[in-house]
Jmol script that loads the backbone (N, CA, C; Angstrom):
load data "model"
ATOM      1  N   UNK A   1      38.967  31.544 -16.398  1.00  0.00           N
ATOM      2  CA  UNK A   1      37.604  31.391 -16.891  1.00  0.00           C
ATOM      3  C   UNK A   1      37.277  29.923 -17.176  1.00  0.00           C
ATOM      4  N   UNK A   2      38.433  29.175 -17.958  1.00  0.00           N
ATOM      5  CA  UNK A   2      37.788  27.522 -17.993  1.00  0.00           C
ATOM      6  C   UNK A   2      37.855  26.950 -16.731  1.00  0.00           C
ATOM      7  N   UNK A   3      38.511  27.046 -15.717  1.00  0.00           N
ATOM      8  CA  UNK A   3      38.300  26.478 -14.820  1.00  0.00           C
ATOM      9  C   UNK A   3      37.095  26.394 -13.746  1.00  0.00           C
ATOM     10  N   UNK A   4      36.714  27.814 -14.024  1.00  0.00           N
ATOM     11  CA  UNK A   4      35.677  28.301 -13.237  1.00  0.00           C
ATOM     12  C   UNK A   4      34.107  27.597 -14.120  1.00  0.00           C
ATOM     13  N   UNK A   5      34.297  27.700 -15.537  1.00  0.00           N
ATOM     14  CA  UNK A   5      33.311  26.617 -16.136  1.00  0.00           C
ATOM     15  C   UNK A   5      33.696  24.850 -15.943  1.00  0.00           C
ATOM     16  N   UNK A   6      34.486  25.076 -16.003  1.00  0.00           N
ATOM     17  CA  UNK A   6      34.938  23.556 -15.280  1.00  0.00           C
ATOM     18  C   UNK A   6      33.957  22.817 -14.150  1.00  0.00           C
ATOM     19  N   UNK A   7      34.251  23.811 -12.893  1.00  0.00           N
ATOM     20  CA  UNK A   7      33.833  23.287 -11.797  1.00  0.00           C
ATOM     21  C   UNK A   7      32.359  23.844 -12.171  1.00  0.00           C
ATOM     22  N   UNK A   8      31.797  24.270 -12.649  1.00  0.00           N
ATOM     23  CA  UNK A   8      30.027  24.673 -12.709  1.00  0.00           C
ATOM     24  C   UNK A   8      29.690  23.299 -13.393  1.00  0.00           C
ATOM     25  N   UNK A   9      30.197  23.360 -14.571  1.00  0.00           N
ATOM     26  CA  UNK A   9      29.960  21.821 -15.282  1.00  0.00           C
ATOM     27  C   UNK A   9      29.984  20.605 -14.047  1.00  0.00           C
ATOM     28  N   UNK A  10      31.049  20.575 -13.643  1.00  0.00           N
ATOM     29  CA  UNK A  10      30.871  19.332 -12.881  1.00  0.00           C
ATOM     30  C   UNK A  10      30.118  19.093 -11.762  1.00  0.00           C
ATOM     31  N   UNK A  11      30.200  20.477 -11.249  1.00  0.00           N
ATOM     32  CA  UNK A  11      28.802  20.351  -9.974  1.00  0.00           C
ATOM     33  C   UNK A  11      27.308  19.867 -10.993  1.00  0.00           C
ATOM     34  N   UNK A  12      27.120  20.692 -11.763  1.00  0.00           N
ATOM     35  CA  UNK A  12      26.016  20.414 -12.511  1.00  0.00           C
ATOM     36  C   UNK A  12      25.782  19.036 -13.007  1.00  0.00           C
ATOM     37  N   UNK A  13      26.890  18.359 -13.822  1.00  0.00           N
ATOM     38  CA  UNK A  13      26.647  16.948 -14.139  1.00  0.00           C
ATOM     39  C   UNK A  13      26.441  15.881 -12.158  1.00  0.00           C
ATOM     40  N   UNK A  14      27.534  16.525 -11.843  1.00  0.00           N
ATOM     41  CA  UNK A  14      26.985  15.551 -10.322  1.00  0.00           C
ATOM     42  C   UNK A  14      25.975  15.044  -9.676  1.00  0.00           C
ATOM     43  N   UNK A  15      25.348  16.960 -10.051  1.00  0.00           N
ATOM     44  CA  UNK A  15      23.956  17.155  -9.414  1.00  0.00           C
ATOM     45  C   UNK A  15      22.888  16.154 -10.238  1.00  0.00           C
ATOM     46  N   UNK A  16      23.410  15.882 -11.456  1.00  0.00           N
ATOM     47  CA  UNK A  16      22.469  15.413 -12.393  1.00  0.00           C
ATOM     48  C   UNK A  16      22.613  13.948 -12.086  1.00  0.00           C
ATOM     49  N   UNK A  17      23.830  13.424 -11.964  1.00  0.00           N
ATOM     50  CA  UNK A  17      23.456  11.840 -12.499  1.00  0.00           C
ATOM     51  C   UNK A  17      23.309  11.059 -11.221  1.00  0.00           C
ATOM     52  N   UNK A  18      23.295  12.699  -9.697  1.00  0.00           N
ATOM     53  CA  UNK A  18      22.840  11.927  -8.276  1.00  0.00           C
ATOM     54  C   UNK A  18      21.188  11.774  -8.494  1.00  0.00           C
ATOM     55  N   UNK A  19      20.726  12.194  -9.003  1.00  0.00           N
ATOM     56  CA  UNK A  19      19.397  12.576  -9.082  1.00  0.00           C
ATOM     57  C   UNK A  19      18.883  11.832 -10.199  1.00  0.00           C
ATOM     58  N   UNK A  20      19.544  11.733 -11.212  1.00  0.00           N
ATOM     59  CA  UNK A  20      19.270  10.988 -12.735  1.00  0.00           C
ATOM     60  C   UNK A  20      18.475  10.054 -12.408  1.00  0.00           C
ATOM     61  N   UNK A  21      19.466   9.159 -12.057  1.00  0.00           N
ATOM     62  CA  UNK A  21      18.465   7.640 -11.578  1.00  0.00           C
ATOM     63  C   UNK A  21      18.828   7.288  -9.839  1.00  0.00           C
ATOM     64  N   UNK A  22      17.587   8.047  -9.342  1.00  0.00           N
ATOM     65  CA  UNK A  22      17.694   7.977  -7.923  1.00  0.00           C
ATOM     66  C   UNK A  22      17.108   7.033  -7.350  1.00  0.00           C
ATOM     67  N   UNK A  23      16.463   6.078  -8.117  1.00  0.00           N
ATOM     68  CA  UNK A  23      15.503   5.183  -7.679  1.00  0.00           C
ATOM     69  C   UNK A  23      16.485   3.734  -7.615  1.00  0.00           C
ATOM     70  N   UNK A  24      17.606   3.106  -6.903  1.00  0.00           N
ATOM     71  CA  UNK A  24      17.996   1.759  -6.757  1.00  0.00           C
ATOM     72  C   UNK A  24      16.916   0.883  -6.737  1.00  0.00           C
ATOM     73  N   UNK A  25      15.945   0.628  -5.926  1.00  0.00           N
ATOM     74  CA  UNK A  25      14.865  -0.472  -5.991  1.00  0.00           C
ATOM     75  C   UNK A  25      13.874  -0.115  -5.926  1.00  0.00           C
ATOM     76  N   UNK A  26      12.873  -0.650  -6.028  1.00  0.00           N
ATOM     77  CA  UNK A  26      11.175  -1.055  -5.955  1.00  0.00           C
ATOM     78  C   UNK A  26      11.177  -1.675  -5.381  1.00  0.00           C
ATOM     79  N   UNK A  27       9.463  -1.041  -4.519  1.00  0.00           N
ATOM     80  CA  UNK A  27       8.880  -2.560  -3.500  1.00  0.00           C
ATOM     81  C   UNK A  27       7.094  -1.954  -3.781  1.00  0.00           C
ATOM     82  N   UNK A  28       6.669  -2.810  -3.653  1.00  0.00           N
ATOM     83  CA  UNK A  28       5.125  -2.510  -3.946  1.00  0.00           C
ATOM     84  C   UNK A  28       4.546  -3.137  -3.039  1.00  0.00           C
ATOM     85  N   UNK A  29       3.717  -2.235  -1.719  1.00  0.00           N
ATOM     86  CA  UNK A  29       3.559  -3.104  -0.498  1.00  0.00           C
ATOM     87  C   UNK A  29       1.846  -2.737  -1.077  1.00  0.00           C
ATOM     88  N   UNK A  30       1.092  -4.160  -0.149  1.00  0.00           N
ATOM     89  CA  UNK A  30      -0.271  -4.008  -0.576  1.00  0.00           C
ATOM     90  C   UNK A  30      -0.438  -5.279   0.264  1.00  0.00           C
ATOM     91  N   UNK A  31      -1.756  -5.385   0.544  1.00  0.00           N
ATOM     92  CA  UNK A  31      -2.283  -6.468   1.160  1.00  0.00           C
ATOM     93  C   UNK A  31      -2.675  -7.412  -0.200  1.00  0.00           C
ATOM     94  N   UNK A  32      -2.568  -8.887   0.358  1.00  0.00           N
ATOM     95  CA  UNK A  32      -2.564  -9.637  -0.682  1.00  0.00           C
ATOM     96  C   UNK A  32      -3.761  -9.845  -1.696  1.00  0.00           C
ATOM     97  N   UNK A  33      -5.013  -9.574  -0.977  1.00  0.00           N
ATOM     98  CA  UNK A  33      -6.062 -10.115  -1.207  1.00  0.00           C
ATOM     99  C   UNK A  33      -7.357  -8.801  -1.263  1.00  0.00           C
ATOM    100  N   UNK A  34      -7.272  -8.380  -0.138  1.00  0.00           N
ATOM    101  CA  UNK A  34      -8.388  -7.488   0.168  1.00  0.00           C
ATOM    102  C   UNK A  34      -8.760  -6.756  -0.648  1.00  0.00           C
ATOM    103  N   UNK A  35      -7.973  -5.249  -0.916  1.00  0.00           N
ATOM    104  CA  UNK A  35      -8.203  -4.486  -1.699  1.00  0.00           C
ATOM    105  C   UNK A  35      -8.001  -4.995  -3.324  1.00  0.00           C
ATOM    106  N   UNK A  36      -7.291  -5.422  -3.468  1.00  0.00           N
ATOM    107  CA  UNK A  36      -6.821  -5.916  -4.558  1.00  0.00           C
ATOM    108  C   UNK A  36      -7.527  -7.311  -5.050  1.00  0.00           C
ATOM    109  N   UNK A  37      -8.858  -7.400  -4.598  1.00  0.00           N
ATOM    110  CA  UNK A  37     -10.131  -8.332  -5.292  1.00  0.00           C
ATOM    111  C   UNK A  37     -10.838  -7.123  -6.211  1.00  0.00           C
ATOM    112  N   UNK A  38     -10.589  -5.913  -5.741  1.00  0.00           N
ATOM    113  CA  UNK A  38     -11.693  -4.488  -6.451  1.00  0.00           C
ATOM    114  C   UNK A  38     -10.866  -4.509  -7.694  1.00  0.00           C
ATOM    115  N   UNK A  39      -9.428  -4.697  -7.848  1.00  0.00           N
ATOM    116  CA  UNK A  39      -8.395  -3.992  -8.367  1.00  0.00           C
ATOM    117  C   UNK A  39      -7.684  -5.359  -9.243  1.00  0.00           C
ATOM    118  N   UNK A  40      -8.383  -5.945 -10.356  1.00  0.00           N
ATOM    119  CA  UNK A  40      -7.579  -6.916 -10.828  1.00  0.00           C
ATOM    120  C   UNK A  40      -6.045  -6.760 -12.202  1.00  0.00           C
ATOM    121  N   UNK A  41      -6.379  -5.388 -12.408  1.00  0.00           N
ATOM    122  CA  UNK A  41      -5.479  -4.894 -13.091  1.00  0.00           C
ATOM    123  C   UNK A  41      -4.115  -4.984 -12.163  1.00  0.00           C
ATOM    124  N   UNK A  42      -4.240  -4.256 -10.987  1.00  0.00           N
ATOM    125  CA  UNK A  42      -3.171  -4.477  -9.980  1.00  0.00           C
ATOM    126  C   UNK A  42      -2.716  -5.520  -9.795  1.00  0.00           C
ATOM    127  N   UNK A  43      -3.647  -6.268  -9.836  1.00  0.00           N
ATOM    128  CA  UNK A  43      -3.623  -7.655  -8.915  1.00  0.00           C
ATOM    129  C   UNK A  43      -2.578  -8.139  -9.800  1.00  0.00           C
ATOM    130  N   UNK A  44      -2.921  -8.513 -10.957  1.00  0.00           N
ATOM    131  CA  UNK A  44      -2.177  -9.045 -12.166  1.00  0.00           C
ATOM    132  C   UNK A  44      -0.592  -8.378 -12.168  1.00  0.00           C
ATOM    133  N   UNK A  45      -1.167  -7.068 -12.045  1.00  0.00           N
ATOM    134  CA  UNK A  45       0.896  -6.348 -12.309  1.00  0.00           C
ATOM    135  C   UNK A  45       1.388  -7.046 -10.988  1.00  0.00           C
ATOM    136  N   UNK A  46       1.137  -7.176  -9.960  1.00  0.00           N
ATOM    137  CA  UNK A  46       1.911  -7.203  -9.039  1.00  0.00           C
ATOM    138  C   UNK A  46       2.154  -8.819  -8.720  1.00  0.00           C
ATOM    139  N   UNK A  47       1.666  -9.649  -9.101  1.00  0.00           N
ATOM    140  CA  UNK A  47       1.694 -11.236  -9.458  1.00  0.00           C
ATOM    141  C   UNK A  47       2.425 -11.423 -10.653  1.00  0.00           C
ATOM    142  N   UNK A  48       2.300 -11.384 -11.648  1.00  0.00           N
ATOM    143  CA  UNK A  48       2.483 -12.124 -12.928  1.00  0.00           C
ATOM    144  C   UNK A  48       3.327 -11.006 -13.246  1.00  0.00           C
ATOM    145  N   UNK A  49       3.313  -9.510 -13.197  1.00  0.00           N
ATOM    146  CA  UNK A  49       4.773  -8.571 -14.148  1.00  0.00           C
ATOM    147  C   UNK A  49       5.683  -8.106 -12.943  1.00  0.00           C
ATOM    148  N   UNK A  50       5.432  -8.202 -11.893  1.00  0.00           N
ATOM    149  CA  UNK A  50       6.230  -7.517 -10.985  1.00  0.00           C
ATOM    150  C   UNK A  50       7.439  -8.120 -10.547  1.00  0.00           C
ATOM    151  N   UNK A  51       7.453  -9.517 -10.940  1.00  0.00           N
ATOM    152  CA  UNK A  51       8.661 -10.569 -10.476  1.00  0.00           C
ATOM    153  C   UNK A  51       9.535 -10.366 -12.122  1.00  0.00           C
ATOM    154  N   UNK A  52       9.119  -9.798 -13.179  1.00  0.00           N
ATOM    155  CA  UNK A  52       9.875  -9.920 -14.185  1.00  0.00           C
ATOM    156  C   UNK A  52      10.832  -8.987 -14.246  1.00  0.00           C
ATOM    157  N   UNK A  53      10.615  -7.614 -13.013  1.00  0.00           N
ATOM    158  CA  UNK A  53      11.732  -6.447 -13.020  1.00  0.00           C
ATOM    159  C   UNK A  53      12.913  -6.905 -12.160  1.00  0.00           C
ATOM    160  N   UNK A  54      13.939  -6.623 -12.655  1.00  0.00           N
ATOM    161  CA  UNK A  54      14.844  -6.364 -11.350  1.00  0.00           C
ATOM    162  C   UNK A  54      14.750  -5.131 -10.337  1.00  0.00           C
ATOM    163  N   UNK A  55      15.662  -5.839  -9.381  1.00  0.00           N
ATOM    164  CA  UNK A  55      15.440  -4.760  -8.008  1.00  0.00           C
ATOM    165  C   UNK A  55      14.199  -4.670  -7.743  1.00  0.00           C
ATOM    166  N   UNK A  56      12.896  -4.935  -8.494  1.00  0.00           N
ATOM    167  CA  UNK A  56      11.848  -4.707  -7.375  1.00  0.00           C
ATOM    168  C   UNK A  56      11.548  -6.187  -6.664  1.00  0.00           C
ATOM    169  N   UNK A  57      10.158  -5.601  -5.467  1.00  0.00           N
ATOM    170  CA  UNK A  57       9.514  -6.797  -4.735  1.00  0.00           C
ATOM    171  C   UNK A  57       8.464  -6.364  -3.939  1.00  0.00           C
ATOM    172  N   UNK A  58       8.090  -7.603  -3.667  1.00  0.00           N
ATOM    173  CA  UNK A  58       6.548  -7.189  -3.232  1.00  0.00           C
ATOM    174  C   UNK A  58       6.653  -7.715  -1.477  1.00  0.00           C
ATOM    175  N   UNK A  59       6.066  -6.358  -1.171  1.00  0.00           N
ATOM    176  CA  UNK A  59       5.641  -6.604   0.339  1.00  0.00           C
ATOM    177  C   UNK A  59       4.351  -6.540   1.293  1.00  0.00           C
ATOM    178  N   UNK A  60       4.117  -7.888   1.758  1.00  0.00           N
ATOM    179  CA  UNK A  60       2.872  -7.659   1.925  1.00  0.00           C
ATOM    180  C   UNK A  60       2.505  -7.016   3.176  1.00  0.00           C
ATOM    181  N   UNK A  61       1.300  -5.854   3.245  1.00  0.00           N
ATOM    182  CA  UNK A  61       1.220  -5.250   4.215  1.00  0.00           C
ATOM    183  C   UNK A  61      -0.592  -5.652   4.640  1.00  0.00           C
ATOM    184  N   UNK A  62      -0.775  -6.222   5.431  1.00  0.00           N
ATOM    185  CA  UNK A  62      -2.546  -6.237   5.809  1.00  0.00           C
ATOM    186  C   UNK A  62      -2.963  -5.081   5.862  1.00  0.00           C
ATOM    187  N   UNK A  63      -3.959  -5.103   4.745  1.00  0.00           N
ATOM    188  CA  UNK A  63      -4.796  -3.936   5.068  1.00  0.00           C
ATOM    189  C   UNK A  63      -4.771  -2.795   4.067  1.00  0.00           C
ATOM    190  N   UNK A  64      -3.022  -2.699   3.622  1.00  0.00           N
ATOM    191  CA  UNK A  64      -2.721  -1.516   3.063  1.00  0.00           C
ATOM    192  C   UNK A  64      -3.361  -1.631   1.607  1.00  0.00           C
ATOM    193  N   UNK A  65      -3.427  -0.110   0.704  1.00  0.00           N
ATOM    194  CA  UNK A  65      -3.669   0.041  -0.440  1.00  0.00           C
ATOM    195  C   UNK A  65      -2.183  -0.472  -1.153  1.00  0.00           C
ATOM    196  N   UNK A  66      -2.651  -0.681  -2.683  1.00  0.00           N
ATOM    197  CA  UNK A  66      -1.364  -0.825  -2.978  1.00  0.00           C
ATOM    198  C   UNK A  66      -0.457   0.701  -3.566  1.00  0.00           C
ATOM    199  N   UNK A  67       0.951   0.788  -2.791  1.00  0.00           N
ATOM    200  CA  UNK A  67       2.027   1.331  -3.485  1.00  0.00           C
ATOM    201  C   UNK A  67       3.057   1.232  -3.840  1.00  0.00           C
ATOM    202  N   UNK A  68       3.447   1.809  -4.738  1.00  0.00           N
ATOM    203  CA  UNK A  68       4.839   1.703  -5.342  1.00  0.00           C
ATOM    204  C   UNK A  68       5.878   2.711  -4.642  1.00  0.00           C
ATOM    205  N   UNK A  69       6.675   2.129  -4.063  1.00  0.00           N
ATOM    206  CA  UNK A  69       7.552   2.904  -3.240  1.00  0.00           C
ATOM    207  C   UNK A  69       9.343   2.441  -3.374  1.00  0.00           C
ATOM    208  N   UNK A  70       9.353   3.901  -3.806  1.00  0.00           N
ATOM    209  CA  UNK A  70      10.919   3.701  -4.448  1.00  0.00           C
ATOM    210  C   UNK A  70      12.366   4.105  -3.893  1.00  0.00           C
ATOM    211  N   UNK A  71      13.150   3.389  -3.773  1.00  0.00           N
ATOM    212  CA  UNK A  71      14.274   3.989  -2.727  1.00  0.00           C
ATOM    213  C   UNK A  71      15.263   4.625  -3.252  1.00  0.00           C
ATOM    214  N   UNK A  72      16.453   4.678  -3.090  1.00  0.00           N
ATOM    215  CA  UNK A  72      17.893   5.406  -3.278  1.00  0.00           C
ATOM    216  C   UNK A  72      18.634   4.564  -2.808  1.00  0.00           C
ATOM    217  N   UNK A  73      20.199   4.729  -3.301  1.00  0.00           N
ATOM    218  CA  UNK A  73      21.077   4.303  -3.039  1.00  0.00           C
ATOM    219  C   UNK A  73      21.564   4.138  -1.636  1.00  0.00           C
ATOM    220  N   UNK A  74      21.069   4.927  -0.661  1.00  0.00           N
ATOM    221  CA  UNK A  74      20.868   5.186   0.579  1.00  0.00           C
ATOM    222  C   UNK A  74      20.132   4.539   1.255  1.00  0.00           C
ATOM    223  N   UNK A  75      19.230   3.200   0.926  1.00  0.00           N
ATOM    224  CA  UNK A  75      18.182   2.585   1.098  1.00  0.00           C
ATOM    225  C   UNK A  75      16.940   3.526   1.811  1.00  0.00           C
ATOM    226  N   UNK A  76      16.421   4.640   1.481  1.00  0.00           N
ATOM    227  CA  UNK A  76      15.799   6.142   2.149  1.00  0.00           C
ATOM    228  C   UNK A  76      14.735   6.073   1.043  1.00  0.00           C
ATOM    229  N   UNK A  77      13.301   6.229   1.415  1.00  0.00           N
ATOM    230  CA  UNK A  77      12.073   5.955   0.052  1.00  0.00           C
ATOM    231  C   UNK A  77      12.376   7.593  -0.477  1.00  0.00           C
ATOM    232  N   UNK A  78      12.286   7.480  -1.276  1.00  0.00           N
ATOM    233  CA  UNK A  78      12.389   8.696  -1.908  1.00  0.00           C
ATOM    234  C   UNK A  78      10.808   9.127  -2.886  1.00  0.00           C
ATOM    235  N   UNK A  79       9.869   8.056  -2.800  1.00  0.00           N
ATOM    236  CA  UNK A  79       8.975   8.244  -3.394  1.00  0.00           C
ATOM    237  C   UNK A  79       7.882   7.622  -3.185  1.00  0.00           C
ATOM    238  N   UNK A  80       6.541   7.702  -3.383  1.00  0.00           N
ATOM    239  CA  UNK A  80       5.535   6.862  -2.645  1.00  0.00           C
ATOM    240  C   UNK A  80       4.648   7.102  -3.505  1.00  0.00           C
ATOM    241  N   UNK A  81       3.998   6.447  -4.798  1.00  0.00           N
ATOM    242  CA  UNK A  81       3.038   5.966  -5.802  1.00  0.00           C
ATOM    243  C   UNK A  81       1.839   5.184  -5.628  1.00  0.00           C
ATOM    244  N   UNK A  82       0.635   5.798  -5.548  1.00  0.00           N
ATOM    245  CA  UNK A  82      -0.552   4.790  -5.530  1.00  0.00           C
ATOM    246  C   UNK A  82      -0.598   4.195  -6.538  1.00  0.00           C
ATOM    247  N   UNK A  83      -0.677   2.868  -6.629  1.00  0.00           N
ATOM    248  CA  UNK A  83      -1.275   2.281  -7.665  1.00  0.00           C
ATOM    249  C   UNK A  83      -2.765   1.993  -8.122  1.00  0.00           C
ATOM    250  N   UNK A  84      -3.621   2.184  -7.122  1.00  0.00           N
ATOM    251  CA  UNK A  84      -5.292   1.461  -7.503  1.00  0.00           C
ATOM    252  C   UNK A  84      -5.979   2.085  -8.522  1.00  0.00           C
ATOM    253  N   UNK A  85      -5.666   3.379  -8.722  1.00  0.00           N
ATOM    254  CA  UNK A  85      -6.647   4.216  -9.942  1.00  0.00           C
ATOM    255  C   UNK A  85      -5.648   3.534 -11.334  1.00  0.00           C
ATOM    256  N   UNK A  86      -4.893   2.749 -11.204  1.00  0.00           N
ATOM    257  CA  UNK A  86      -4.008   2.327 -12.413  1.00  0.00           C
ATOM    258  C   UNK A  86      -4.369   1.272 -12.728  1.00  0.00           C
ATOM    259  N   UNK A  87      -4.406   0.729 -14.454  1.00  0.00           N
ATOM    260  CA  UNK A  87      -4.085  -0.194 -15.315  1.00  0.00           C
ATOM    261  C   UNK A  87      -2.949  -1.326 -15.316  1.00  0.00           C
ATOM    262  N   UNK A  88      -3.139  -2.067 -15.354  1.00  0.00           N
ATOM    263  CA  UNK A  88      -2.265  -3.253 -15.621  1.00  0.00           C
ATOM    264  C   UNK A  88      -1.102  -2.603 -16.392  1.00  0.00           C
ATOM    265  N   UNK A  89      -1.041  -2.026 -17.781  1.00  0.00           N
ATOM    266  CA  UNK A  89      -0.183  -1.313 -18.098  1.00  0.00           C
ATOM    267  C   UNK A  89       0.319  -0.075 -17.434  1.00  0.00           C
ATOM    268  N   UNK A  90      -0.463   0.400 -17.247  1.00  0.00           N
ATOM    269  CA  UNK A  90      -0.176   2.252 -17.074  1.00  0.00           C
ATOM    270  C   UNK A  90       1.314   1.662 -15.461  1.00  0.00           C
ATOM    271  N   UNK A  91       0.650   0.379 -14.953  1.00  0.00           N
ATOM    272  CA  UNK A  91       1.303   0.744 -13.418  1.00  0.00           C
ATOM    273  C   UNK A  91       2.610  -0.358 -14.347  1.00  0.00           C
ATOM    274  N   UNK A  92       2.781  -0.629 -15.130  1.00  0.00           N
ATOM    275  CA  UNK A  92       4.070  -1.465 -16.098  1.00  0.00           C
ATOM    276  C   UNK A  92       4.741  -0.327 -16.800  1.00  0.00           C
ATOM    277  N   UNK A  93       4.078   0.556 -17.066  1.00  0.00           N
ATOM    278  CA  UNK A  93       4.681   1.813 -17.739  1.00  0.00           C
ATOM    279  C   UNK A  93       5.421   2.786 -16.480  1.00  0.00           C
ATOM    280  N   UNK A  94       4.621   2.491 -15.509  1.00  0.00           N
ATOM    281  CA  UNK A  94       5.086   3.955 -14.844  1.00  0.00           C
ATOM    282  C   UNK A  94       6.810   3.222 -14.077  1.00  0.00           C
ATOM    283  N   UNK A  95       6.465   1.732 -13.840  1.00  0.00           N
ATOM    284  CA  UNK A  95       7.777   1.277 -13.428  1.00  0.00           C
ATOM    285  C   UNK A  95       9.074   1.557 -14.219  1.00  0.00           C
ATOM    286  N   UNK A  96       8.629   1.425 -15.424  1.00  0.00           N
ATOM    287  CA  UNK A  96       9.440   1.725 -16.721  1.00  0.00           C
ATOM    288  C   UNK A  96       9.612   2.834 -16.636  1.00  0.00           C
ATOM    289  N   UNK A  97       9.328   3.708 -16.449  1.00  0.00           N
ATOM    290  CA  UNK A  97       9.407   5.370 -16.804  1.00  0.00           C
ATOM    291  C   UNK A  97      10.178   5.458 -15.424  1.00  0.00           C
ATOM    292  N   UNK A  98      10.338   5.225 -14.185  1.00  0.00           N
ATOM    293  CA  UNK A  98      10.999   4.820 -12.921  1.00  0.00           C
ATOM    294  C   UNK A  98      12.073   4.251 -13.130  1.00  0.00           C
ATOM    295  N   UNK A  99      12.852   3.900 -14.548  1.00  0.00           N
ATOM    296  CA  UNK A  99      13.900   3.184 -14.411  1.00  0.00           C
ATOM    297  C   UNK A  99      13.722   1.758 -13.992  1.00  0.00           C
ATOM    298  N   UNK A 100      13.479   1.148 -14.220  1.00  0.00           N
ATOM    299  CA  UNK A 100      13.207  -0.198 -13.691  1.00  0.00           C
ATOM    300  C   UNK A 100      13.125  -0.920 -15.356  1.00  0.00           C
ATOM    301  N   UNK A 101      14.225  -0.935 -15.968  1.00  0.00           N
ATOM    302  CA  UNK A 101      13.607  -1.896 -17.111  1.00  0.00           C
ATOM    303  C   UNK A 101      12.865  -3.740 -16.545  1.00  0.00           C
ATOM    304  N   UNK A 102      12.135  -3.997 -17.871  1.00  0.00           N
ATOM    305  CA  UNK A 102      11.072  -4.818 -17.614  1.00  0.00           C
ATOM    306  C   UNK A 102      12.884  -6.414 -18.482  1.00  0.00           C
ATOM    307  N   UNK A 103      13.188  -7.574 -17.606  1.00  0.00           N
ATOM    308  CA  UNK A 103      14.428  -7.715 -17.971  1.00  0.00           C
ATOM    309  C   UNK A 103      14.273  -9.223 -17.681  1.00  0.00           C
ATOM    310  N   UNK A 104      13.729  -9.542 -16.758  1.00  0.00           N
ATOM    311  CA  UNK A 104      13.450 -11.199 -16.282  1.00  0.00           C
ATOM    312  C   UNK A 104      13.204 -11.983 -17.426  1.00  0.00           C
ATOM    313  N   UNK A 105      13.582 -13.207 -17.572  1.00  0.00           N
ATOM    314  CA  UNK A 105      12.637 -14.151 -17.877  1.00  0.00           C
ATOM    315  C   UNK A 105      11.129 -14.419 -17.626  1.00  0.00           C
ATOM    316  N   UNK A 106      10.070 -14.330 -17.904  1.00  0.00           N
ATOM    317  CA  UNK A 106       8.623 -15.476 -18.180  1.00  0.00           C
ATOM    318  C   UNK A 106       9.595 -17.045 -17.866  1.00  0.00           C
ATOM    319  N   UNK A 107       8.338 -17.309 -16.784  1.00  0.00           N
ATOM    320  CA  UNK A 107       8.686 -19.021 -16.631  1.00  0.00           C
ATOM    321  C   UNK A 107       8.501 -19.646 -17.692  1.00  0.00           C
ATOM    322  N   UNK A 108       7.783 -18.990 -18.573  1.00  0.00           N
ATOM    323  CA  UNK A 108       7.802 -19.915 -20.003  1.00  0.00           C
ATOM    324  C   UNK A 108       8.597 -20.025 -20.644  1.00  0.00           C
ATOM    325  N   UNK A 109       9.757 -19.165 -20.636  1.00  0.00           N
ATOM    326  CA  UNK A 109      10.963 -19.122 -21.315  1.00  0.00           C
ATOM    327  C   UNK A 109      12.394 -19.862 -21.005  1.00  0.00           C
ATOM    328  N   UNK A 110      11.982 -20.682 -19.685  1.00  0.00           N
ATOM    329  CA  UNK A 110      12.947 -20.620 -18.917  1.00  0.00           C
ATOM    330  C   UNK A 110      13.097 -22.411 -18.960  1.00  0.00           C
TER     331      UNK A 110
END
end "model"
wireframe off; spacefill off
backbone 0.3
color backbone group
C-alpha cells in the first residue's frame, strides 16, 4: 500500500512542478511604432519595464499587435497573451503572475 501511494505521489508532484512553472522565457513581439502610438500604456511596459525582467525580450514584428508569448523549457510557445486592452500595470502584473519576477536594475541604479 505505501508504495503504491508512493508512486501516485510522485507522478502527481512531477506532473506538478512540469507544469508549475512552465513558462522559461518571455518575448513580447509587436511592431515598434504603429499600433503602439494608440497604446501608450504598452508602449511604456514594453520600453522602460520590459528590459527590467529576466528571460524576457522584445521582438519586433511589422505590423503585428502586441503579444506576450511564453515558452517552455523545450523552447515550444506554450502561450499567446494580447496585450493592447492592458494597462501599463495590469500587463507588469500579468508578467508577474507568469513567473517572471520584476529583478533588473533601473539605469538609475546602476
Amino acid at each position: 500500500m505505501k508504495v503504491i501511494c508512493f508512486v501516485v505521489l510522485l507522478g502527481i508532484f512531477a506532473g506538478a512542478s512540469a507544469s508549475g512553472s512552465a513558462y522559461v522565457r518571455a518575448v513580447v513581439e509587436s511592431c515598434s511604432g504603429c499600433s503602439l502610438k494608440r497604446l501608450p500604456d504598452v508602449k511604456q511596459f514594453i520600453f522602460e519595464d520590459l528590459p527590467l525582467y529576466d528571460r524576457t525580450e522584445f521582438k519586433h514584428i511589422q505590423g503585428a499587435v502586441p503579444e506576450l508569448v511564453l515558452y517552455d523549457n523545450n523552447n515550444e510557445e506554450v502561450e499567446r497573451l494580447q496585450l493592447s486592452r492592458l494597462t501599463r500595470e495590469e500587463c507588469n502584473d500579468l508578467l508577474q503572475a507568469k513567473g517572471f519576477p520584476r529583478n533588473k536594475r533601473s539605469k538609475d541604479e546602476i
